[in-house]
N, C-alpha and C positions, 0 to 999 in steps of 0.2 A: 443606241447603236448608230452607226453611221454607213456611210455609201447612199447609192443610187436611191432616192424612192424616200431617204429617211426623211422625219421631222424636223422642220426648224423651229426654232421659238425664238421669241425675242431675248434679248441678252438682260430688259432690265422693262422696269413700266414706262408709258408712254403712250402717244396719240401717232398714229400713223400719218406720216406727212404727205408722204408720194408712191405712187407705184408707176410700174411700165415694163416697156420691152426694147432694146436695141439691141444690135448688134454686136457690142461689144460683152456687155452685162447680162447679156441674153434677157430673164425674165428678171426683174430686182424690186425688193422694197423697201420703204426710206420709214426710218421711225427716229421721231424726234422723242428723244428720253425726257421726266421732268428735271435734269440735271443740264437742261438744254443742250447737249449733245445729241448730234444725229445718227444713227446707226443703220450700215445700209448693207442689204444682204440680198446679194446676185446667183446666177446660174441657175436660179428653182427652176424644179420639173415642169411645172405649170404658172399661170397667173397666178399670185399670193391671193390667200386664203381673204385675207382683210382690206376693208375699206376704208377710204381717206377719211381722219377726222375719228375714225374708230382707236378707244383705247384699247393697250394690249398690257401686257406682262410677262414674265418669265415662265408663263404657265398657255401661255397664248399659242398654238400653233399656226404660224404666219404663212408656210408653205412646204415644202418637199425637195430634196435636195434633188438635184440636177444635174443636165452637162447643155442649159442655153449657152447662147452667144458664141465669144473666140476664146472657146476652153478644147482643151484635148482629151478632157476627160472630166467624168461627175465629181462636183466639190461645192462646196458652201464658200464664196467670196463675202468674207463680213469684213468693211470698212468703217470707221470711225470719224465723224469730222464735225470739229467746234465752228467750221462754217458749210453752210451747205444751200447750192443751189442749182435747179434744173435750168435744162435750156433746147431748144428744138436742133437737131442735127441739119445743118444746109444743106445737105447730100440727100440725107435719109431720110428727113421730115420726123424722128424719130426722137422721144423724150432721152437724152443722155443727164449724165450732172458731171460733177468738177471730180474729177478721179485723184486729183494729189493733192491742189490747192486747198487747202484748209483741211487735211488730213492728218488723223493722229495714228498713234501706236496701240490697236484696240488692249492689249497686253499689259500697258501702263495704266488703262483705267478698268478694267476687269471687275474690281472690287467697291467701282465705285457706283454702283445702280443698286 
């Protein structure tokens, strides 16, 4: 199902890279696949479920879909990106990462995890 409150899972296997919370992504977490791609899934209801370092899978419940950050309404923001990296916000003092630069088309690689 989906909406407010649902499950997310990982889209494929993998070790959990990053997690946090800004303003923008509201609450998000980062999982690097063993396809070395990163998959990063924003707006959860809460803190994600999982720990850095912790491996997950397509059976893993990461978190709970939501409406954090600068959304107008509850949705699962899942990005894709062959490069990936955090960085502290100078305003906000707040964990963000790179939102376009090294971003892919998650659609084009679907079937690859």
């Amino acid at each position: 199902t989906s909406g407010f409150g649902s499950e997310i899972r990982s889209i494929g296997p993998g070790t959990v890279l990053a997690k946090g919370f800004n303003n923008a992504a509201g609450n998000w977490v980062a999982i690097k696949h063993d396809n070395d791609l990163v998959s990063i899934y924003g707006h959860m209801r809460t803190p994600s479920l999982v720990l850095a370092d912790e491996r997950v899978d397509e059976k893993t419940i990461i978190g709970f879909e939501g409406a954090t950050g600068f959304v107008t309404g509850s949705h699962l923001h899942l990005s894709l990106y062959y490069e990936f990296f955090t960085f502290i916000g100078p305003k906000t003092g707040q964990v963000y990462f790179n939102y376009f630069e090294g971003s892919l088309n998650p659609l084009d690689y679907i079937n690859h995890f």
